[in-house]
C-alpha positions as semicolon CSV with decimal commas, in nm:
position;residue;x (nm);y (nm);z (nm)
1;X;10,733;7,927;8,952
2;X;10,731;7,947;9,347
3;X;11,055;7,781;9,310
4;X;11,223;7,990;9,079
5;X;11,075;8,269;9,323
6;X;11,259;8,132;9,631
7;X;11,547;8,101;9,429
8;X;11,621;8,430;9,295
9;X;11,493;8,609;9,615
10;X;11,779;8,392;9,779
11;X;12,031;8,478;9,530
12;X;11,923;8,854;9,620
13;X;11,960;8,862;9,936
14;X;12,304;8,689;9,922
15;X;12,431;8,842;9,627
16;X;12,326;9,212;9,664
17;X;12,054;9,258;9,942
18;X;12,069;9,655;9,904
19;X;11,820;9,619;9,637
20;X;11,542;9,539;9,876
21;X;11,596;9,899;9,996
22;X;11,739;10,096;9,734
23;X;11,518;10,054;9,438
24;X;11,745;10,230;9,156
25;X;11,541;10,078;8,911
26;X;11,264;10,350;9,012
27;X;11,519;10,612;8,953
28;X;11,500;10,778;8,597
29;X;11,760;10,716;8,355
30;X;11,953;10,530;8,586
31;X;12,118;10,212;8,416
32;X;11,911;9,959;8,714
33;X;11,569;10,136;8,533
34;X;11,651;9,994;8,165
35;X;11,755;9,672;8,312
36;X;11,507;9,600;8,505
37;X;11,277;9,722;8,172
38;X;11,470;9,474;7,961
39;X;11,422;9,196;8,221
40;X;11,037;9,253;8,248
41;X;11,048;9,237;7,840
42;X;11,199;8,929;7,862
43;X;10,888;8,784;8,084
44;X;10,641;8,921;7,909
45;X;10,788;8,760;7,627
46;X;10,848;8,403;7,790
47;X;10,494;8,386;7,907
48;X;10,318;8,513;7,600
49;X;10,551;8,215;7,438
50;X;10,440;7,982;7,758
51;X;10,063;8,081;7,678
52;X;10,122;8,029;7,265
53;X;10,230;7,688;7,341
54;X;9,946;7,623;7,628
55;X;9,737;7,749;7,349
56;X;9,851;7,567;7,082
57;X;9,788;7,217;7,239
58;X;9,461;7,283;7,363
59;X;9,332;7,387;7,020
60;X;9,126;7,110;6,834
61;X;9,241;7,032;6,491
């Protein structure tokens, strides 16, 4: 994870570094606010899968 955190914090900064400052996904309505939305859905969901599966394996049958 604290690679995949260096990596898309580089790919930020080199790819569009104005959203350190600009935050548009705080602004209402604005198109940045339901992507941002739809990529925090799609976290949730990969670590409630993540957890499922950590789950699953640890379970005695």
């Amino acid at each position: 994870m604290e690679g995949r955190e260096a990596e898309l914090s580089r790919w930020l900064r080199d790819n569009a570094p104005e959203c350190f400052e600009e935050q548009k996904h705080l602004d209402a309505g604005s198109s940045e606010r339901a992507y941002w939305h739809h990529g925090y859905l799609m976290a949730i969901r990969d670590v409630l899968a993540l957890l499922d599966r950590s789950s699953a394996s640890t379970k005695v049958h």
